[in-house]
C-alpha positions in Angstrom: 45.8 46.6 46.7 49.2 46.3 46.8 51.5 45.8 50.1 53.0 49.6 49.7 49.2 50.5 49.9 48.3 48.4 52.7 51.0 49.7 55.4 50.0 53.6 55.0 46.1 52.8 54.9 46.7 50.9 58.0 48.9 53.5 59.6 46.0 55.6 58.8 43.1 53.7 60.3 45.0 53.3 63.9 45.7 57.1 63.8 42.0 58.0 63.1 41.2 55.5 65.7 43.6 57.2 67.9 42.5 60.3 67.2 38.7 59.2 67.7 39.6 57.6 70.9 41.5 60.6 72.4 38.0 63.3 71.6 35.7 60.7 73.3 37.8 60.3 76.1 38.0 64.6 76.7 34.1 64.9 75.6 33.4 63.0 79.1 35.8 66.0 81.0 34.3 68.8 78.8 31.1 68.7 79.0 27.9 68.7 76.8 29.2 71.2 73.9 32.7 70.2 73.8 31.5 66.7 73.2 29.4 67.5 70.5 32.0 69.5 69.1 35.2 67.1 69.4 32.4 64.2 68.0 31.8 66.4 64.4 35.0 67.0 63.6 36.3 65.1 60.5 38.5 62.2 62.4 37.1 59.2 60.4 35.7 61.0 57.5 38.8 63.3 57.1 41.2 60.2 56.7 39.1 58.0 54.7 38.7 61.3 52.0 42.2 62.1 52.0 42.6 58.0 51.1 39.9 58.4 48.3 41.8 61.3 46.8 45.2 59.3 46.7 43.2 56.1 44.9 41.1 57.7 42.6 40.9 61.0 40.8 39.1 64.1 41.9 35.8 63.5 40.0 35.3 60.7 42.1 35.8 62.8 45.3 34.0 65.4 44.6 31.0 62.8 43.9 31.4 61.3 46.9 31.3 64.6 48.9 28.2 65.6 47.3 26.6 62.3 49.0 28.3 62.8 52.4 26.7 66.0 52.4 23.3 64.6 51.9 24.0 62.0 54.1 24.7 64.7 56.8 21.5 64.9 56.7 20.8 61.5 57.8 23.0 61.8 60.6 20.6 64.9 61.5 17.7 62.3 61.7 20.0 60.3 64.0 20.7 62.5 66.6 17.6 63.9 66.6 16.0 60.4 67.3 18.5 60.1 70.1 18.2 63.1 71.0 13.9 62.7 71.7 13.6 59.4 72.8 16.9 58.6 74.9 15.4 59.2 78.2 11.7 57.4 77.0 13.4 54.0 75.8 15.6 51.6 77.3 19.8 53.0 76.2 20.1 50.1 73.5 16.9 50.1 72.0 17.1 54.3 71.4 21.0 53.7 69.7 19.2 51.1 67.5 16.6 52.8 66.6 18.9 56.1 65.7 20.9 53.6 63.5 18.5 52.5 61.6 16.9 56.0 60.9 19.8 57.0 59.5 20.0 53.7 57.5 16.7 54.1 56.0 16.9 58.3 55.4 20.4 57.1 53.6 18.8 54.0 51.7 15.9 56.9 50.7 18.2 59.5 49.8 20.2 57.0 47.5 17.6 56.9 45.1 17.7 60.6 43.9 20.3 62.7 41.7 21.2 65.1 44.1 22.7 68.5 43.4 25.0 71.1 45.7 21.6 73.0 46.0 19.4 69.9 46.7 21.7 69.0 49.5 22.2 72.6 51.5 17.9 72.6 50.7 17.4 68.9 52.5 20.1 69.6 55.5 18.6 72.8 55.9 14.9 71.6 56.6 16.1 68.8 58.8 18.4 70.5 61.2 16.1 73.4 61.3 13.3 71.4 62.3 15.5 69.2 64.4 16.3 72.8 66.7 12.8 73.5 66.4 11.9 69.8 67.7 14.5 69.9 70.4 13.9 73.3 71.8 10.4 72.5 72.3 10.8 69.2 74.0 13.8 70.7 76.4 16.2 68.0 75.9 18.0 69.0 79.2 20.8 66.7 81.1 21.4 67.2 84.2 24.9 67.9 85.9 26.7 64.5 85.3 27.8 62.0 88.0 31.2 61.3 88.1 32.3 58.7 85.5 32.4 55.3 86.6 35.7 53.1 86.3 37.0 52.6 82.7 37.1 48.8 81.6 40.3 48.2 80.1 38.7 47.0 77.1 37.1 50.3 76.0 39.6 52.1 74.7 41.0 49.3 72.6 37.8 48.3 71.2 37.4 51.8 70.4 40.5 51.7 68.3 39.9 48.5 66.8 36.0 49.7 65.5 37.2 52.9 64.2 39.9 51.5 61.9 38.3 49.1 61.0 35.6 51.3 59.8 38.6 53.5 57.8 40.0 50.8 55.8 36.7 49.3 54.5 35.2 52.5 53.5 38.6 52.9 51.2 39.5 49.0 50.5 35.5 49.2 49.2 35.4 52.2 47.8 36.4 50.9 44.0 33.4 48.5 44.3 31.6 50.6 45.7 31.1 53.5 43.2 31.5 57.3 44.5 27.8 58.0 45.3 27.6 54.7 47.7 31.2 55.7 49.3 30.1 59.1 50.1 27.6 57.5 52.7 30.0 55.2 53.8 32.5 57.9 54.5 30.2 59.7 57.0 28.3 56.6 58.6 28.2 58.4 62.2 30.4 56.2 63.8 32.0 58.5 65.7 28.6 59.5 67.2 27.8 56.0 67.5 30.6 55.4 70.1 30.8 58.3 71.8 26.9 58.0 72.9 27.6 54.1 73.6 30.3 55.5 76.1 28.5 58.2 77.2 25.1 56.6 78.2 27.1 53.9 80.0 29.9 56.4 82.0 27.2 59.3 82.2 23.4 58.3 81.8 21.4 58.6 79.0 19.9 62.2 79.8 23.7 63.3 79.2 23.8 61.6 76.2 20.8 62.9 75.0 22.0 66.7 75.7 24.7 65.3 73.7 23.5 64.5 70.7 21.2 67.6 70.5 24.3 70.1 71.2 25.8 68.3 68.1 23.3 69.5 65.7 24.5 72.6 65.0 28.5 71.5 65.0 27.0 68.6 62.1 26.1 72.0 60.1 29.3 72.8 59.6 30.3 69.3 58.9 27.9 69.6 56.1 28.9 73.0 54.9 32.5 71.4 54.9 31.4 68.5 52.0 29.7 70.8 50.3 32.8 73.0 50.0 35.2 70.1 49.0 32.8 69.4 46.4 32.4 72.5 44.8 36.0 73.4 45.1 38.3 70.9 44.2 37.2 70.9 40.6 38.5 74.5 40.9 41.2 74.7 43.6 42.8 71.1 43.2 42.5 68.2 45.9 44.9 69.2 48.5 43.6 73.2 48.3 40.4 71.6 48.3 40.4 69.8 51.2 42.5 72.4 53.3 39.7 74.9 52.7 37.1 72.7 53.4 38.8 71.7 57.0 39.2 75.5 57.5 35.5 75.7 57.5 34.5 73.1 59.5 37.0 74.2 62.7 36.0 77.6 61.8 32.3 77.0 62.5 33.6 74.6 65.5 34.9 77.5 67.0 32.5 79.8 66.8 29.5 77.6 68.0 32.6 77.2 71.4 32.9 80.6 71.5 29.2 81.5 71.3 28.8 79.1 74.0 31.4 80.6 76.8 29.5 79.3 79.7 29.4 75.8 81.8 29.3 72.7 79.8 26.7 71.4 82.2 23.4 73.1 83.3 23.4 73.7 87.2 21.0 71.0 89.0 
């Protein structure tokens, strides 16, 4: 890659990170809901797509949303792990474990020629039975303590992970192929950091109410890849995308809206 490609992508990657570091820092004020909201929007994977689109062509996006979106479903598995066994195991091990779900449900998924309809059928059974799981085994936090003092590394570490993360998901993407890239472009590590955080500044019952309030905001998520990829064929990349954003913080907003009530549960 040339030097006039390098200077935007890395302009990019420390905005994302920004941008990442600025919705954890307001899901520990918000709450439980807001969290999970501000942690599903598209602030690595929006970046690292609109990258894509400027280095290749729009087949190759719209293959690579069509894996995201199964590997939304992957991310499913993730939080619900975290979600079920972050108050029975020890913060680390329960983060581990969650990561390497969603490794192997990714590694699984890899090996099948997925279609639009194959991919809403798969997310549809696993974040349906993740809300069935969840409900039953009352994943409740209770009302937060008040957040412990910041280390002044956090936030720049922060940074430096999620760009990081942004420019090798589009340095690699040429090697990579567009049905590999698509899981890399959605490898949760915006989750990953914001329940790291979280079970250190909170507790890990609050990260675990968490994760399972982000299940239903990862829908839309889902329903957002699924629209780039059966759009920009038809609309373009740029209409493509834009529509697709306007579905995920349309769905984002209604889950708030629905909510309209305190972020945390009364003790």
């Amino acid at each position: 890659m040339s030097a006039l490609f390098l200077l935007p992508l890395l302009v990019k990657a420390l905005t994302t990170a920004l941008l990442v570091v600025s919705a954890s820092v307001a899901a520990e004020r918000l709450g439980a809901m807001w969290g999970a909201v501000i942690a599903s929007l598209p602030v690595s994977a929006g970046p690292a797509y609109v990258f894509l689109a400027l280095q290749h062509g729009p087949g190759f996006v719209a293959a690579s949303a069509l894996s995201s979106a199964v590997a939304n479903a992957a991310t499913g598995l993730f939080l619900i792990c975290y979600a079920a066994l972050a108050t029975r195991l020890s913060s680390w091990r329960c983060l581990v474990l969650a990561i390497a779900v969603w490794l192997g449900a990714s590694l699984v998924a890899r090996q099948v020629a997925w279609s639009a309809v194959g991919a809403v059928l798969v997310n549809g059974a696993v974040y349906a039975i993740g809300l069935a799981v969840l409900a039953r085994s009352r994943v409740v936090a209770p009302r937060p303590a008040p957040p412990s003092r910041r280390a002044w590394f956090e936030l720049p570490l922060r940074a430096v992970l999620v760009a990081g993360f942004v420019s090798v998901v589009v340095a690699g993407s040429s090697a990579m192929g567009p049905a590999v890239t698509g899981f890399a472009a959605v490898f949760p590590v915006s989750l990953i950091s914001l329940l790291a955080i979280l079970q250190l500044r909170l507790g890990r019952a609050a990260a675990a109410q968490v994760a399972a309030k982000a299940l239903p905001p990862m829908l839309g998520f889902g329903g957002m890849l699924l629209v780039l990829h059966l759009t920009i064929g038809m609309v373009g990349v740029a209409a493509a995308m834009a529509l697709a954003l306007a579905v995920c913080l349309a769905w984002s907003c209604g889950l708030l809206w629905l909510q309209r009530g305190p972020s945390w549960p009364d003790p």
